[in-house]
Each structure stands twice: as C-alpha cells, then as structure tokens.
Backbone as ProteinMPNN parsed JSONL, in Angstrom:
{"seq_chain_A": "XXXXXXXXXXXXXXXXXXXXXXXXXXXXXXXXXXXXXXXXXXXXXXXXXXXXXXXXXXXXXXX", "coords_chain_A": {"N_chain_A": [[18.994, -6.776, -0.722], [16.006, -5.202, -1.776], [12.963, -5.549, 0.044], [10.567, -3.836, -0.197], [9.924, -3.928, -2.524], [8.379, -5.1, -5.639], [9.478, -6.203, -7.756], [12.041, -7.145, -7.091], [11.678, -9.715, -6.322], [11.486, -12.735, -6.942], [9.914, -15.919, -8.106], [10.888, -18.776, -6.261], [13.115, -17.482, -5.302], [15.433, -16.982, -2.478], [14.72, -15.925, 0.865], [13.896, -13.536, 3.603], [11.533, -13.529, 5.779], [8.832, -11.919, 7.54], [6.389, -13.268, 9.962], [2.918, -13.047, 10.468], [2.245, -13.361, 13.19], [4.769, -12.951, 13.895], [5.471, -10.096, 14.272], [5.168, -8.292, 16.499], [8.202, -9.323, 17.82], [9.835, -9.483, 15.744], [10.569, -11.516, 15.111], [12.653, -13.575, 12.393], [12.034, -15.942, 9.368], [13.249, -17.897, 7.228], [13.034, -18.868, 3.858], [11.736, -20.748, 0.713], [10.7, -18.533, -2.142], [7.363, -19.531, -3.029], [4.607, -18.037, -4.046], [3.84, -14.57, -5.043], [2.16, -12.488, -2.997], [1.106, -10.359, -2.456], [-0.042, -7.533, -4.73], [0.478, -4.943, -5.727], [3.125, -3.264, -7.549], [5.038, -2.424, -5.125], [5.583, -1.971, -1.588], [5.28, -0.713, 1.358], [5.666, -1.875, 4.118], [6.391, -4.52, 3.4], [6.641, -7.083, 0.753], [4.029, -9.25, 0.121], [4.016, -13.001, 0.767], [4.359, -15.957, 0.222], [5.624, -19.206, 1.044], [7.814, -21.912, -0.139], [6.745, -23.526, 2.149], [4.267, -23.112, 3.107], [4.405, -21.034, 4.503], [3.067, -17.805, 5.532], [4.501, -14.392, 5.021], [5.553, -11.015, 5.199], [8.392, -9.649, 2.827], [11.275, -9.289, 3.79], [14.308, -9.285, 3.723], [16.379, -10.259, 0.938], [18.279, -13.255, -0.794]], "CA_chain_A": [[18.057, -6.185, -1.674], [14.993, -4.205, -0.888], [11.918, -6.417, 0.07], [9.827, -3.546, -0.62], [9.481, -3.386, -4.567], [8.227, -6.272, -5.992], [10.147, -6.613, -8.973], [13.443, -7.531, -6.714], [10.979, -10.56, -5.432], [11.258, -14.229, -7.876], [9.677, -17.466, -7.433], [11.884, -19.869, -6.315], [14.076, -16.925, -4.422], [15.508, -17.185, -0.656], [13.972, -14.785, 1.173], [13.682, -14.018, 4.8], [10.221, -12.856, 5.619], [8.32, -11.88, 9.073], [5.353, -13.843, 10.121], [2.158, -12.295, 11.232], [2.433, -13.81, 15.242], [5.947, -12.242, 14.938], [5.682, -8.833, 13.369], [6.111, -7.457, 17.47], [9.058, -9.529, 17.75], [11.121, -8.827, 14.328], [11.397, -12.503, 14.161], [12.371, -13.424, 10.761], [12.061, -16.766, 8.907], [13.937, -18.043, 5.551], [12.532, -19.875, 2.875], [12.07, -20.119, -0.869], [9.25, -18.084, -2.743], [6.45, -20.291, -3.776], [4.335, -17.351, -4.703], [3.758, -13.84, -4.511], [0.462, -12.382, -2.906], [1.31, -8.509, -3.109], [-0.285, -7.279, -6.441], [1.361, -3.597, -6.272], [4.654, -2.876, -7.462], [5.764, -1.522, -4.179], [4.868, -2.18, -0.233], [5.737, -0.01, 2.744], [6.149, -3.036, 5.009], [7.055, -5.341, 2.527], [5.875, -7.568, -0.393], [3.513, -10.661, 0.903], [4.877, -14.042, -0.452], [3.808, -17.33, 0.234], [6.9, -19.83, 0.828], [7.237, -23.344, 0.006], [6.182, -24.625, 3.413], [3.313, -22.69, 3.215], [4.074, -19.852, 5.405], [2.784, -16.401, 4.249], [4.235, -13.128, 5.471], [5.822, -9.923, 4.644], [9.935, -10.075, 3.266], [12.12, -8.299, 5.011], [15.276, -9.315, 3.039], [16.338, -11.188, -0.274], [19.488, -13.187, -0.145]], "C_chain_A": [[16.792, -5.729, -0.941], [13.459, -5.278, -0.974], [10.501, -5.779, -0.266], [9.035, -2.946, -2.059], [9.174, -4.992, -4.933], [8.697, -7.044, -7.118], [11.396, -7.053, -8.421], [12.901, -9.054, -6.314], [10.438, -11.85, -7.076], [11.076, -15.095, -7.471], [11.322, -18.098, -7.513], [13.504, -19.12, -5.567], [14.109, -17.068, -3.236], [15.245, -16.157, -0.172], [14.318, -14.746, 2.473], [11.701, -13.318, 5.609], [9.859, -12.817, 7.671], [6.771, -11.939, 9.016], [4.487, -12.852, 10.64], [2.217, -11.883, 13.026], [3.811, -12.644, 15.346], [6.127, -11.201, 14.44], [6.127, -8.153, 15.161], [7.241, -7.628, 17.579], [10.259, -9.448, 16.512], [11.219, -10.431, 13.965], [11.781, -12.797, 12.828], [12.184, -15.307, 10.473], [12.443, -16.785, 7.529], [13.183, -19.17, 5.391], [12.594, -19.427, 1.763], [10.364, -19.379, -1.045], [8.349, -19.113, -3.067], [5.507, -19.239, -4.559], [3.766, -15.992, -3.829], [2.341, -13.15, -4.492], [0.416, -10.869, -3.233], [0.844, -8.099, -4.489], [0.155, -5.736, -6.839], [2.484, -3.89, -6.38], [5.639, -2.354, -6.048], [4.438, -1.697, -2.482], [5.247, -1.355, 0.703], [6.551, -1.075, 3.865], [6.512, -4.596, 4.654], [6.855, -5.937, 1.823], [5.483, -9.015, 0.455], [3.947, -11.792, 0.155], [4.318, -15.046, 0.921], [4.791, -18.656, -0.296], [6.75, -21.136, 0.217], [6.621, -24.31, 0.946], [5.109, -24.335, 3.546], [2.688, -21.585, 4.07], [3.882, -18.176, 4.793], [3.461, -15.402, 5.377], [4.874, -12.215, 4.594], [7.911, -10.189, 4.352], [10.32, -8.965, 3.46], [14.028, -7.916, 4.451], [15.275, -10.35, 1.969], [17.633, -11.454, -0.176], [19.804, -13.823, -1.77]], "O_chain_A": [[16.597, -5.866, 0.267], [13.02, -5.663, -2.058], [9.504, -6.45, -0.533], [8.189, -2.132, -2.43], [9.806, -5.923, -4.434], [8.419, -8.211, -7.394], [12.115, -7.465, -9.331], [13.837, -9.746, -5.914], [9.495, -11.794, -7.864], [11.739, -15.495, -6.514], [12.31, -18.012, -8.242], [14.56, -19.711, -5.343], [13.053, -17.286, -2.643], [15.57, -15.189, -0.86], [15.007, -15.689, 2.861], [11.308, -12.172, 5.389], [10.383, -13.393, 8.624], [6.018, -11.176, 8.41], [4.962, -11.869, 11.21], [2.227, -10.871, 13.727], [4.016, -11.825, 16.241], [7.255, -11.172, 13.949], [7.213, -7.583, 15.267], [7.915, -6.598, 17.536], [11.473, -9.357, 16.696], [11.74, -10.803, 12.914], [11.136, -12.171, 11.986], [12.216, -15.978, 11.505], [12.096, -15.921, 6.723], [12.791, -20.052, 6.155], [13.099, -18.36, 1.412], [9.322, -19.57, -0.417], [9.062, -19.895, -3.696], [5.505, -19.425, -5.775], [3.394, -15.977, -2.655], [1.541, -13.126, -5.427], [-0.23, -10.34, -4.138], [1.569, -8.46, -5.415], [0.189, -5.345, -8.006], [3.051, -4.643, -5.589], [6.809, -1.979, -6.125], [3.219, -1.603, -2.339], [6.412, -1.748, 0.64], [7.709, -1.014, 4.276], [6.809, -5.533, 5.396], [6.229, -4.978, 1.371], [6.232, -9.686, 1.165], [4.249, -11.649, -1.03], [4.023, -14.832, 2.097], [4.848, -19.092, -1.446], [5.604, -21.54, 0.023], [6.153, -25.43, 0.741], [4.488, -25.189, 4.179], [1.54, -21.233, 4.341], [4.455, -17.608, 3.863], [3.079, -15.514, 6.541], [4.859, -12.42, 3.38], [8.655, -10.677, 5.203], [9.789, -7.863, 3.323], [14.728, -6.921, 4.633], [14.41, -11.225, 1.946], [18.398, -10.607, 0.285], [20.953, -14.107, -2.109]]}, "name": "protein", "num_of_chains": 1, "seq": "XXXXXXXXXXXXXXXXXXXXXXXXXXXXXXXXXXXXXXXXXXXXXXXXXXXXXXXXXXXXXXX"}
C-alpha cells in the first residue's frame, strides 16, 4: 500500500518506516502505528508516524 496518502495509514497498523539517521541509507524499520504526526492528506516522502517504541519517521510501506 502507498505510504504516501494518509488515509491508507491506521493506528495500531504494521508499517515499515525510514528513520531520520537513515534516510541516506534506505534503512527501513517495522513497527506498529502509535500515532500519526502528518496532518495533510498526502506526503511526497511519506506520512510521519510515531511507532509504539517511540520511533518517529517517514513510512515507506504498509503491510
């Protein structure tokens, strides 16, 4: 699913998102939504979300 609309993006969804440190590297990281920081409908580089562990970045995919 597309990480950049924010209506594909629910608490409590698995996500995979890319951290700030690793936006050169592509790394990605999975977790669940805790909540979403993005307040447009729609991102270029992806909707910001805020996991349960407490890591914030941009997602990248929705699983």
């Amino acid at each position: 699913m597309d990480g950049t609309k924010r209506a594909n993006i629910k608490h409590g969804k698995s996500v995979a998102i890319v951290l700030k440190q690793d936006q050169s590297s592509g790394l990605l990281t999975d977790g669940i939504v805790r909540d979403i920081l993005t307040k447009s409908p729609t991102h270029p580089h992806g909707i910001k979300v805020r996991l349960m562990s407490g890591e914030v970045g941009r997602v990248k995919e929705i699983y």
